[in-house]
matplotlib code that plots the C-alpha trace (Angstrom):
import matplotlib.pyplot as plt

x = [54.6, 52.1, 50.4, 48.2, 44.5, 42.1, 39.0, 35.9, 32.6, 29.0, 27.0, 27.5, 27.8, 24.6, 22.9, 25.2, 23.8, 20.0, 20.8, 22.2, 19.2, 16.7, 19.0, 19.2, 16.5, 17.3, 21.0, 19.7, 16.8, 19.8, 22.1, 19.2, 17.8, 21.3, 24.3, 26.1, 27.3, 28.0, 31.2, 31.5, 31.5, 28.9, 28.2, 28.0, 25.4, 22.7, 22.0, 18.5, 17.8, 14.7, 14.3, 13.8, 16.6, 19.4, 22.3, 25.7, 27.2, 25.1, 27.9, 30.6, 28.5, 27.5, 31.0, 31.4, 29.0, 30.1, 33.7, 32.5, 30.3, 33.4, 35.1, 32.9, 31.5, 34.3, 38.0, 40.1, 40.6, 40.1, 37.1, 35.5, 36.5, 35.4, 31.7, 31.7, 33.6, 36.5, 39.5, 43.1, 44.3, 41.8, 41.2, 43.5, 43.3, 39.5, 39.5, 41.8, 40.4, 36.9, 38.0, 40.0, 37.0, 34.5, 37.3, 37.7, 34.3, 32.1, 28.7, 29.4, 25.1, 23.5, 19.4, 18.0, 14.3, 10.8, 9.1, 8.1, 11.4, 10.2, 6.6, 3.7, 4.5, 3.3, 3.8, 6.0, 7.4, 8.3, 9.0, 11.5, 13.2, 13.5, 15.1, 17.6, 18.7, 19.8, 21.6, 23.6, 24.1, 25.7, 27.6, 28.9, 30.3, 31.3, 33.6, 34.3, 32.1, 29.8, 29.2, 30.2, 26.2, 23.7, 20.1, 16.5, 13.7, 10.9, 6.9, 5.5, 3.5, 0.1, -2.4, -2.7, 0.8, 1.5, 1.3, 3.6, 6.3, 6.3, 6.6, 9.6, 11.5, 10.9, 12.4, 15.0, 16.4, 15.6, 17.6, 20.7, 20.7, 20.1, 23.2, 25.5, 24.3, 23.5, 26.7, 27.9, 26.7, 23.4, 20.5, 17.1, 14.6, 10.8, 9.7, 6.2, 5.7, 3.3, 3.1, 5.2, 3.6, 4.4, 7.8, 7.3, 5.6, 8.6, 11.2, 8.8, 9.4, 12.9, 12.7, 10.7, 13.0, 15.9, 14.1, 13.2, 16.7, 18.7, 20.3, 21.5, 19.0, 19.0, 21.2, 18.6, 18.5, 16.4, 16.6, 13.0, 12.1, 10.4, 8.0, 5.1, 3.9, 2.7, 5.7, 6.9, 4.0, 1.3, -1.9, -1.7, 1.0, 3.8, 7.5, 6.7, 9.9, 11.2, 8.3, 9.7, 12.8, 11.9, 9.5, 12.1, 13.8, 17.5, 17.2, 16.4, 20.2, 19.1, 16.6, 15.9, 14.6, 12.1, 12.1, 9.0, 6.5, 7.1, 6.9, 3.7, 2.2, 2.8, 1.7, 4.5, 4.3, 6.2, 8.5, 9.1, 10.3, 13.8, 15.7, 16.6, 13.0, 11.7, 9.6, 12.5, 14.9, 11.9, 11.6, 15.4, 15.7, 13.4, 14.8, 18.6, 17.0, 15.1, 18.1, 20.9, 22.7, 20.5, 22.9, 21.0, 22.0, 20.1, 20.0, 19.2, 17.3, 17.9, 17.4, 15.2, 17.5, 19.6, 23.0, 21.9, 21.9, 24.1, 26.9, 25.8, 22.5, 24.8, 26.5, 23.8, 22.4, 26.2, 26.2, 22.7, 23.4, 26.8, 25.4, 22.6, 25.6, 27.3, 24.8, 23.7, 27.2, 27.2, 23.9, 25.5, 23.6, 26.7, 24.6, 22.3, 20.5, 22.1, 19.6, 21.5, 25.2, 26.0, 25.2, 28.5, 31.1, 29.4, 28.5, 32.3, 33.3, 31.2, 32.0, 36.1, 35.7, 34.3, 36.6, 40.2, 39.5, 38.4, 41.4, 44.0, 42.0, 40.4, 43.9, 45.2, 42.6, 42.3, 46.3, 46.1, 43.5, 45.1, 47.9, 46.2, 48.0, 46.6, 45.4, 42.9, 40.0, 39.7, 37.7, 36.0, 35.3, 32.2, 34.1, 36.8, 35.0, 33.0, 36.6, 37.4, 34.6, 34.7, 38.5, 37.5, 34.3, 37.4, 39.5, 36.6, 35.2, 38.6, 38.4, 42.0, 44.6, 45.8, 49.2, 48.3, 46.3, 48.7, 51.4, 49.2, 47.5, 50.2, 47.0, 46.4, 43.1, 42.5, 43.1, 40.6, 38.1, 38.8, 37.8, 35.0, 33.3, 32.9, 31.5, 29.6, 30.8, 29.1, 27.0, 26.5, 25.6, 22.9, 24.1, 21.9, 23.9, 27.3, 26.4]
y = [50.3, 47.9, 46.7, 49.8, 48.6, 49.0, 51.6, 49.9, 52.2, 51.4, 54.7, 57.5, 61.1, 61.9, 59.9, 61.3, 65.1, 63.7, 62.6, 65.5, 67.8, 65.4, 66.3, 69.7, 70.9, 68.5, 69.6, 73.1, 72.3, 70.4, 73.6, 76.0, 74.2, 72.1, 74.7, 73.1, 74.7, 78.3, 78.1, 81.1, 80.7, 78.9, 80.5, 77.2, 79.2, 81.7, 84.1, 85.4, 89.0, 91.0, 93.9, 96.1, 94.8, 94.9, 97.8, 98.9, 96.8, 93.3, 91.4, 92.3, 91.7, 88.3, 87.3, 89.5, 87.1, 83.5, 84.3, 85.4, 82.2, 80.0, 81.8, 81.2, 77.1, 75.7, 78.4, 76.3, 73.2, 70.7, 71.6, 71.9, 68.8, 66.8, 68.5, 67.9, 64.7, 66.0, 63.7, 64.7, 65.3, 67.6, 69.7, 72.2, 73.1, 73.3, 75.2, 77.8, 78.4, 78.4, 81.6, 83.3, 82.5, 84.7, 87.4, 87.8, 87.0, 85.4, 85.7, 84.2, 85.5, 87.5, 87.7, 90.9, 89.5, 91.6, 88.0, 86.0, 87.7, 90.6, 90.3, 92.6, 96.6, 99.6, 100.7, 103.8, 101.1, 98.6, 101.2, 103.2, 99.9, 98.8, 102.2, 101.8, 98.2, 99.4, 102.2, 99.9, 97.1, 99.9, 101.2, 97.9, 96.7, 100.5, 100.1, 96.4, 95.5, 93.1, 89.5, 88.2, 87.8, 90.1, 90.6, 90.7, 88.3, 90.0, 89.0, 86.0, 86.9, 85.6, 87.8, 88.9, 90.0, 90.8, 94.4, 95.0, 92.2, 93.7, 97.8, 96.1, 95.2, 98.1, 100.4, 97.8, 97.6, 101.2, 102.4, 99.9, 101.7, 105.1, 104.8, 103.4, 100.3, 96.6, 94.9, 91.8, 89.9, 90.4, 87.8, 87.9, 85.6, 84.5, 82.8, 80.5, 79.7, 76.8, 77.1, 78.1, 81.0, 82.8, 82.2, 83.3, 86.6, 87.1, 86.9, 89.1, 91.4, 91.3, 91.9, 94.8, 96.6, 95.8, 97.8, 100.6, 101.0, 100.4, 97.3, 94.4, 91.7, 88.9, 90.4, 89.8, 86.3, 85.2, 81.9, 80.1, 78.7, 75.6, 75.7, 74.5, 70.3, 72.1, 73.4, 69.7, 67.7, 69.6, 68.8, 66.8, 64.7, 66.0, 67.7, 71.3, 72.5, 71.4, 73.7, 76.6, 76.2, 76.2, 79.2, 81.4, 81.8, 81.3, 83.8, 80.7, 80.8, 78.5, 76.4, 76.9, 74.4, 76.1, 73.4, 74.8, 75.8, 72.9, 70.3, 72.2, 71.9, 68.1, 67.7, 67.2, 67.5, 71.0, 68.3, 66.8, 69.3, 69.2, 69.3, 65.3, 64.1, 61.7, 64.4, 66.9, 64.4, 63.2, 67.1, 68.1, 64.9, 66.2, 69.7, 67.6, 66.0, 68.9, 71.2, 68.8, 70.0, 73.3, 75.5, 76.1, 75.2, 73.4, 74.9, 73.2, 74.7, 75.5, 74.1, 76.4, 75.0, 77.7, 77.6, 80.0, 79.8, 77.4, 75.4, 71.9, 73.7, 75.2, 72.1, 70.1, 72.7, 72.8, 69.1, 69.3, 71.9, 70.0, 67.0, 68.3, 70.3, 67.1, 65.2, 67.8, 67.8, 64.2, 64.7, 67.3, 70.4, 72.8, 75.3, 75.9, 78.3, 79.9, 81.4, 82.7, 84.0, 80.9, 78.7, 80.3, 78.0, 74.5, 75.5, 76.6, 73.9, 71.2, 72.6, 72.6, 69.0, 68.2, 69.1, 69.0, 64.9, 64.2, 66.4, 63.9, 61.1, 64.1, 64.9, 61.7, 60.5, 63.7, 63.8, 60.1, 61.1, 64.4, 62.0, 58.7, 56.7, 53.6, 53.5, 51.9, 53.1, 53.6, 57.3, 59.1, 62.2, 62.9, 62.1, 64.3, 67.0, 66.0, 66.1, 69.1, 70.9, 68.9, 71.2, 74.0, 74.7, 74.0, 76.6, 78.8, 79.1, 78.7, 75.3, 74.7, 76.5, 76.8, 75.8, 72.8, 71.8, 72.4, 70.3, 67.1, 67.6, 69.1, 71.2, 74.9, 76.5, 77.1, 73.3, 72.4, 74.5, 73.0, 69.8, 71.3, 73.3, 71.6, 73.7, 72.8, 74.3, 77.7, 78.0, 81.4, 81.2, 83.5, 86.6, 85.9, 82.3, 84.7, 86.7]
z = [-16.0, -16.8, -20.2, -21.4, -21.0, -23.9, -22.7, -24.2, -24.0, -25.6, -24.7, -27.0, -25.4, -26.3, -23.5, -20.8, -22.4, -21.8, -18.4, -17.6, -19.1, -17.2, -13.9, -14.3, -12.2, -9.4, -9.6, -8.9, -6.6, -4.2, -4.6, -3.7, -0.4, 0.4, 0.2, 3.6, 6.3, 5.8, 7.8, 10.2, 13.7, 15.5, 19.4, 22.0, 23.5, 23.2, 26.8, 26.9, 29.0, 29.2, 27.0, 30.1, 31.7, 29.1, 29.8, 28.6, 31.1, 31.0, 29.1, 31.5, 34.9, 33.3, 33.7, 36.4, 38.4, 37.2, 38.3, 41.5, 41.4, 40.7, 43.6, 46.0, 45.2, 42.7, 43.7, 42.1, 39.2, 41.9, 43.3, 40.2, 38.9, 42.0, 41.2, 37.6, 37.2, 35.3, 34.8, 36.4, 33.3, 31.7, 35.6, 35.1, 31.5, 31.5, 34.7, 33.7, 30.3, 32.0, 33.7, 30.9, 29.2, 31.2, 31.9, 27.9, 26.6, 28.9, 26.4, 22.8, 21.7, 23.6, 22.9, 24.1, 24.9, 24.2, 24.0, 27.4, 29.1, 28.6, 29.8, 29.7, 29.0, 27.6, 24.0, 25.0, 27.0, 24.6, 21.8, 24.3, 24.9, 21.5, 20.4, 23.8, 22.7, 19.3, 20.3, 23.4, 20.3, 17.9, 20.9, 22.0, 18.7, 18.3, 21.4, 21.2, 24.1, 22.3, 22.2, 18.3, 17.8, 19.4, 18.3, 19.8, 20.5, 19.0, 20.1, 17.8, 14.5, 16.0, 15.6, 19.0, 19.1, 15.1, 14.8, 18.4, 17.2, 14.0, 15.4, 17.7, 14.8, 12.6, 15.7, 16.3, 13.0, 11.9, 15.3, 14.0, 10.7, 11.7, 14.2, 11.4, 10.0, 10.9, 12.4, 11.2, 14.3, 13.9, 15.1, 15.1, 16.9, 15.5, 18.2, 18.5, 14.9, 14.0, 10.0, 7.5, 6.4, 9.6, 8.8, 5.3, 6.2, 8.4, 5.0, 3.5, 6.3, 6.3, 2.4, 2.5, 5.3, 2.9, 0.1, 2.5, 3.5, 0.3, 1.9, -0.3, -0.8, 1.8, 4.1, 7.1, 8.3, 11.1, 13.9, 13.5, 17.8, 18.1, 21.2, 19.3, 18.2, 15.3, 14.0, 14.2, 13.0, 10.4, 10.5, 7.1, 9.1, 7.4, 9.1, 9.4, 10.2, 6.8, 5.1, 7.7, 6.4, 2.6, 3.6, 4.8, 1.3, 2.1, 5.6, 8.3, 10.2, 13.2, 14.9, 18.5, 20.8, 23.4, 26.4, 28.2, 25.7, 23.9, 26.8, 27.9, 24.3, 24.9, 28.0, 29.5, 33.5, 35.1, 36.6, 34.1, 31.4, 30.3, 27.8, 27.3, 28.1, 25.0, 23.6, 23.6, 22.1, 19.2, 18.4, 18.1, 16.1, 13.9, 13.5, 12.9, 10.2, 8.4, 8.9, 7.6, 4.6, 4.5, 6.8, 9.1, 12.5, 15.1, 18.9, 22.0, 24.8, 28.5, 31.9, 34.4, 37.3, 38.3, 40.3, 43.2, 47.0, 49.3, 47.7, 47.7, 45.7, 43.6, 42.5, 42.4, 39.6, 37.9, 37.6, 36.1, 33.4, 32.9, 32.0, 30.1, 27.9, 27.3, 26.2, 23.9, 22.4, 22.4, 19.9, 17.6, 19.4, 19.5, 21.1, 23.9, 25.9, 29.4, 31.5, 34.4, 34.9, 37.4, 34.2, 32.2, 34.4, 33.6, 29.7, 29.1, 31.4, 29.3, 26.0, 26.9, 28.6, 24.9, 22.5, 24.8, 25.7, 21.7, 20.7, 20.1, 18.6, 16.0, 14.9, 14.7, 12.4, 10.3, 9.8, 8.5, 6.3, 5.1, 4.5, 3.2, 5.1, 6.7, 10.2, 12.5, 10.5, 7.0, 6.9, 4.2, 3.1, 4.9, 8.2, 7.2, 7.2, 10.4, 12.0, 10.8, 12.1, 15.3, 15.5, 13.5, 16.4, 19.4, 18.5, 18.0, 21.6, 23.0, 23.8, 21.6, 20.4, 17.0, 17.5, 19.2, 16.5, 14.1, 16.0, 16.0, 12.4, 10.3, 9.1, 9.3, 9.3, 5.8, 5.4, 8.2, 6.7, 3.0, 4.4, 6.5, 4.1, 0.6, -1.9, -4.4, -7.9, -8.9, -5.5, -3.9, -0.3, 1.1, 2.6, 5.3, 6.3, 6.0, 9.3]

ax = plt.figure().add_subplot(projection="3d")
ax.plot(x, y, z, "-o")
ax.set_aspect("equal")
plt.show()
């Protein structure tokens, strides 16, 4: 042991007490609108199908379909590789997990759609169809058949629209609770919203349902779609999205980019509209921004170029959608949209390619931080965590398996998610980021 060395201060406690007291609304202003991450599982993708159209069977024929796709263009690891690029060493073990993949649980959220899906209908009509979905949701997660998140894509809260969007939820949500209660997995959709007040009387809908039906305060949480510039720019030149977010009063659980209506409110040519053009990328980069810290996650649209018809068509379209999927991971945007059941292969494909080829570098780098020792970069917290979720979000959709994780990290789960999920002391996050 050393010499002791003398602690010299000059500033008596009582300035560290007025600090404090001046800080004391910004500590809880950053607690309120900054919790982090709530930490449950994020879906890689969201599937979209008409209102009309949605039975007791969709989830299984979805993955029904892409394994009959993969037989037919892509029947075994090589093929699909030599269409998507895949390295030797990842083929097989992407291949094969693609397929237990869409055998065990080929939809992660499923979106039943009463918005531009679902396209023009009669009131019986849509109220008949409202009252069908939530008796197939209860029924699914009654008999295990569901996707981990399920919910509806209600009509917008423009005027036109209001009082229909607003009847579709009532029947949705009342038909949920009248059958047994709303499930754990439940998502709902607010789509074409261009100020913050829509978003706001959309809280205060969800709030006054929870009144009606005895339900704990905030336990409805909502995804806000972007598919307008003005929920991206206000007119006072300010991010609107951020407001939206603020707005919702702790229920905003996700983002979602709308590729079309958005690239059509821009001007963007039909051609031309994808999800990686430079107004796309401005946009999601926006949402990234507004969204960080605030736990709400950021969602990345689709591509309208579906895998159908001769094989040479249907790779083309699988090397599109591949690509599109890794360079939305590549950007942070764990999930996207799948329009189409031939899109399943490439998404899981993409999302396995992803998270298998960063596995080892991941766990080497997290087990010498979990260990301090030295290695070839000197990491910090923040990127601790980032490599924790980057596992954590692997093992989730399948893409890794626990015990392999364990074997190169030395880490179990709980440990991932202690570095993953900081907590701030005291905070209580929003029952609605929970679900």
């Amino acid at each position: 042991m050393g010499q002791q060395e003398k602690v010299a201060t000059s500033l008596p406690d009582a300035v560290g007490a007025a600090v404090g007291a001046s800080l004391a609304s910004v500590d809880a202003e950053l607690a309120r609108r900054y919790p982090g991450d709530p930490g449950t599982r994020r879906p890689v993708h969201t599937v979209y199908v008409p209102g009309d159209a949605f039975a007791a069977g969709t989830i299984r024929s979805w993955g029904d379909q892409a394994l009959a796709t993969l037989d037919e263009h892509a029947p075994d690891a090589t093929s699909l590789a030599r269409v998507l690029g895949l390295s030797d060493e990842l083929a097989v073990p992407v291949y094969e997990r693609v397929r237990d993949k869409l055998s065990r649980e080929p939809v992660e959220d499923l979106r039943i759609d009463f918005e531009d899906g679902y396209g023009p209908r009669s009131g019986q009509a849509e109220d008949e169809d409202a009252a069908r979905a939530a008796r197939l949701v209860h029924e699914a997660y009654r008999n295990g058949t569901a996707a981990p998140y399920m919910g509806i894509r209600m009509k917008c809260l423009e005027a036109a629209v209001r009082d229909r969007a607003i009847r579709t939820l009532d029947i949705f949500l009342s038909g949920l609770m009248e059958a047994g209660g709303l499930p754990e997995g439940l998502v709902l959709t607010l789509p074409k919203v261009s100020y913050a007040e829509q978003v706001a009387a959309m809280a205060r809908l969800a709030g006054e349902f929870e009144k009606a039906r005895g339900l704990e305060p905030g336990r409805i949480g909502f995804e806000i779609q972007i598919e307008t510039s003005q929920s991206i720019l206000a007119a006072d030149g300010t991010a609107t999205v951020a407001r939206m977010i603020g707005a919702a009063d702790g229920r905003a659980t996700g983002l979602h980019y709308g590729t079309f209506d958005y690239s059509a409110c821009v001007e963007v040519s039909a051609a031309y509209q994808s999800s990686d053009h430079p107004a796309a990328d401005h946009a999601k980069a926006v949402m990234q921004v507004a969204a960080a810290g605030t736990g709400v996650r950021v969602c990345d649209g689709s591509t309208n170029v579906l895998p159908v018809g001769p094989t040479a068509q249907v790779h083309e379209a699988w090397r599109l959608h591949y690509g599109l999927t890794r360079r939305a991971l590549a950007r942070a945007y764990y999930q996207g949209w799948d329009m189409h059941p031939g899109q399943l292969p490439t998404r899981y494909a993409a999302v396995y390619a992803f998270y298998r080829e960063g596995l080892e570098p991941a766990a080497a780098r997290l087990a010498a931080y979990a260990a301090r020792a030295r290695g070839e970069v000197m990491d910090e917290p923040a990127t601790a965590k980032a490599l924790s979720g980057y596992l954590l979000r692997g093992l989730d959709c399948g893409a890794l398996d626990s015990d392999e994780v364990t074997g190169l990290t030395g880490l179990t789960r709980a440990d991932l998610e202690s570095f993953a999920i900081p907590r701030r002391a005291g905070l209580t996050v929003p029952r609605a980021a929970r679900t």
